[in-house]
N, C-alpha and C positions, 0 to 999 in steps of 0.2 A: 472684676475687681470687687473686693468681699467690703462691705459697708464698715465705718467704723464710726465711731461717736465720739464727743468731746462736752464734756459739761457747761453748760451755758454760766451766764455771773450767779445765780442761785437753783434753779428751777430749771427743767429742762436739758436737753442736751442738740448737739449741730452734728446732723448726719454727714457723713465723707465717700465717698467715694460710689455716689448716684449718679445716673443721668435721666431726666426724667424723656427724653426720645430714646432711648434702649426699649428693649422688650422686657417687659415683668411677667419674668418666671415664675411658676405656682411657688417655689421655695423663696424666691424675693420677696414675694406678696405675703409671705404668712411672717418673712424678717420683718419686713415693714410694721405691721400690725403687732408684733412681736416687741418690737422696739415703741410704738405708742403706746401701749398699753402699761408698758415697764415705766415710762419716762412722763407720762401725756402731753409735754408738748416738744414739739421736734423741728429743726429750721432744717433746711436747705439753700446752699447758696450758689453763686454762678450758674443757675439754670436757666437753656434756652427755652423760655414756655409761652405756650399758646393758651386761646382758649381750649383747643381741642385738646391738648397734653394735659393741662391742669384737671380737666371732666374726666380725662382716661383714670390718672394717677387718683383721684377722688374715686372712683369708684370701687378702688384696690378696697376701701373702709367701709361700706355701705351704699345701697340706696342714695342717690341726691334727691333731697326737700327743694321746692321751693317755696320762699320766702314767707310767710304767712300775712305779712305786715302789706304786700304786695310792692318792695323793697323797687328800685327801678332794675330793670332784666335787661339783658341783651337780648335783641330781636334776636339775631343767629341762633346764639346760645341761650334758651332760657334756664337751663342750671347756673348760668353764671346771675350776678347781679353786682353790681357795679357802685363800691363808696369812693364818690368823688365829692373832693372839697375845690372850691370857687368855680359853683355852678348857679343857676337860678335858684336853687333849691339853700342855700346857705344862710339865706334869709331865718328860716324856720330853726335853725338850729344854731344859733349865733346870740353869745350871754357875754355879762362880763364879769369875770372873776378877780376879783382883787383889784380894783380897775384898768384890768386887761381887757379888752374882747378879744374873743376866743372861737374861732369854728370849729363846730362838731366833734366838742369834747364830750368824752361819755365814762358816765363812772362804772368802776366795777360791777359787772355782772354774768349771768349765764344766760346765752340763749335761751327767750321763750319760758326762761324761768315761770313767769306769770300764768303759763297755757297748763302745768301740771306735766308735760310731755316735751323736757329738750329734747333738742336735735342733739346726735351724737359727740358730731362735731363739724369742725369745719378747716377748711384749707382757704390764705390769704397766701397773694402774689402780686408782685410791686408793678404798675405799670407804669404809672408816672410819680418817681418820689419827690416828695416834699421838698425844696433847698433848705428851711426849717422845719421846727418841732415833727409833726404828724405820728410822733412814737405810739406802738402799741403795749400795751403792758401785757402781761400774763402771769397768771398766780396760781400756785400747786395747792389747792385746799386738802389731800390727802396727807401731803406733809404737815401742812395746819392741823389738822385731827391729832396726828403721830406724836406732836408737840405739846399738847393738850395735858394738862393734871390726868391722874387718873379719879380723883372726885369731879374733875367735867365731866369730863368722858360719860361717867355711871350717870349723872344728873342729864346730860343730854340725849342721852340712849332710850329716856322715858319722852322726851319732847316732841313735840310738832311746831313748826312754824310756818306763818302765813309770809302771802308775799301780793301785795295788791299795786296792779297796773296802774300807772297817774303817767299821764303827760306832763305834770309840772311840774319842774324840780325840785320848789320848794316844798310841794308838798310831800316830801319824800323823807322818810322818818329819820333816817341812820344816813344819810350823804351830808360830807363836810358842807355849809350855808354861809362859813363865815366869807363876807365877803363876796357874794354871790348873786347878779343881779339880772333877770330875765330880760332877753332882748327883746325889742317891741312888735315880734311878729312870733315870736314862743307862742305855740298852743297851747290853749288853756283847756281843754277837751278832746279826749280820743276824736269823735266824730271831725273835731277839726281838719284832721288831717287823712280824713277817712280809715279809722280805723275802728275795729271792733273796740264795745267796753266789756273788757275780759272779765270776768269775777275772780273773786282771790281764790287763788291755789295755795292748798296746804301741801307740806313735804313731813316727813321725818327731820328733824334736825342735824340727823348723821345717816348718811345715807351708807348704801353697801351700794359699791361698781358694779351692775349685773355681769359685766363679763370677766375682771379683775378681781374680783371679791372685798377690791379695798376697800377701807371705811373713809370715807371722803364729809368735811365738814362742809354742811348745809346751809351756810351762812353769810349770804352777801348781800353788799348794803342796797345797792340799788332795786329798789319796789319793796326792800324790808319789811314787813308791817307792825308784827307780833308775835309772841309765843300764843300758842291755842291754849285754853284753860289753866293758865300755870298754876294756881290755887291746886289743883288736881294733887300735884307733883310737889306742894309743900314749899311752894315761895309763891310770893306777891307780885302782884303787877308790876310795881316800881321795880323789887328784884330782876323781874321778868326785862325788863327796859335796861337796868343796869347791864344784866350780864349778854342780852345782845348787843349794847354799844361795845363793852368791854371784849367780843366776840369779832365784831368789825376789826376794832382796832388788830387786833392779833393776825385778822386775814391778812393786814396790810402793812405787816413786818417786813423789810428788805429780806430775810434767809427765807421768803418763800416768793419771792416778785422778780419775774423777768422783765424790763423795758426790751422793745426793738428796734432798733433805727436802721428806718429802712432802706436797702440799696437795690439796685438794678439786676433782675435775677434773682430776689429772694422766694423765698415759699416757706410759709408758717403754717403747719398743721397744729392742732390740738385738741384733745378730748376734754368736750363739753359738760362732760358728766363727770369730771373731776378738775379741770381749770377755769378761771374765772378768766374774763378779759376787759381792759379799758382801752382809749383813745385817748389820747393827750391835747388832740386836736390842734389845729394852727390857728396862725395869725391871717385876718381878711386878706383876699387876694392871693393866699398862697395854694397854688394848684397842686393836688393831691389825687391820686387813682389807684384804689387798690382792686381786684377784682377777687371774688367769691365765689367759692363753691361750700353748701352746707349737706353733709354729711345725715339723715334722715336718723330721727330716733323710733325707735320702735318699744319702747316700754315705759310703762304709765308708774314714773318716779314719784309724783305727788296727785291729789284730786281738786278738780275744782269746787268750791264752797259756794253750795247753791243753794236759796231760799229751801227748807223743808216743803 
């Protein structure tokens, strides 16, 4: 049965006629790829999946990474790693927004952005959905480029921007605050939670897709920090500040954001190196399990900014 596609609400498209227990033929596997690269992000739905089928069908794209953050893995499986909400672990990632609390809501961003080296991408699969929220969003930043003034365009084609790791939300330059309240076990330091303190990586501000060629906008709010040297390039700090909020916002226009709600049987691939993603996260108590596989990056997109 010959694959076909349907466009998602803006962004993306919903593959048809897969099974992911069939055999993938060398001409399936280069349609697949074929179709991510065209589209970057791609659902699947009604699929019977295992761990072992989701790691087959992941390795159609690359290499699997594991996690760097040392994320919780499956003994079995360790390419897999496992985001469940109302676990012991809910504690640490539980705020209140607008006087809501909220589990394991996560704002826009790109894998590992902060390390200089995404992962390519990654494949999500529902095991246990949400009865509420747990939507994941997804954002096309190459269409965001495409939409761009052609005086952005030229003005960002000279830019770098930084992007610096913080555990705490608020300290976070460019994520909406209003309204925003850390819960009482938020980390207040990488080391809290055992994690490395990364240095800031800088990027190009408009990156080129190493395998795609497209021109993909470099700009997402979470770990945002700055423009490098803007004075360089003939506008001011403030400018500098102005036109990456002005930047943000744009990323997070509805004609480039997919939400997904997720059902039993789904599978969400997407390229990391042109779509952004969030979590909408739930309400306490509500059990959520998505399981992961991360597709390995192999090419050094930004560097990291180390003392001289």
């Amino acid at each position: 049965m010959a694959l076909t596609t349907r466009p998602l609400d803006s962004v993306g498209v919903e593959v048809s006629g897969f099974d992911i227990n069939e055999p993938f033929s060398p001409e399936l596997q280069e349609e697949l790829k074929s179709l991510w690269y065209e589209h970057g992000i791609l659902l699947f739905r009604g699929q019977d999946i295992t761990p072992d089928s989701q790691i087959r069908f992941s390795r159609i794209f690359g290499t699997l990474a594991l996690h760097p953050l040392k994320a919780t893995r499956s003994e079995k499986h360790p390419e897999l790693f496992e985001l469940i909400n109302n676990s012991d672990k809910d504690k640490y990632v539980t705020a209140s927004y607008k006087g809501e609390t909220i589990v394991g809501r996560l704002d826009w961003h790109i894998d590992l952005h902060y390390t200089g080296c995404p992962n390519h991408g990654a494949v999500l699969t529902a095991v246990e959905v949400a009865k509420e929220d747990g939507l994941t969003g997804f954002g096309d930043l190459a269409k965001a480029y495409d939409a761009l003034d052609d005086d952005t365009k030229a003005l960002l084609a000279k830019l770098e921007v930084a992007y610096s790791f913080s555990m705490q939300r608020r300290h976070m330059r460019f994520v909406d605050l209003e309204g925003y309240e850390p819960g009482p076990f938020s980390p207040r330091k990488p080391s809290d939670m055992k994690f490395p303190d990364f240095p800031d990586a800088v990027y190009p501000a408009v990156l080129t897709h190493p395998v795609s060629g497209r021109k993909v906008l470099n700009i997402v709010e979470q770990f945002l920090d700055r423009v490098i040297t803007p004075q360089r390039f003939g506008i001011s700090n403030d400018e500098s500040i102005e036109l990456l909020e002005r930047l943000v916002a744009h990323t997070k226009k509805p004609e480039f954001l997919y939400y997904h709600q997720w059902r039993q049987g789904d599978m969400v691939l997407w390229d990391n190196w042109r779509a952004m993603h969030c979590a909408t996260g739930t309400k306490p108590g509500v059990r959520r399990v998505i399981n992961r596989t991360t597709i390995e990056g192999k090419h050094q997109l930004g560097r990291a900014l180390t003392a001289a």
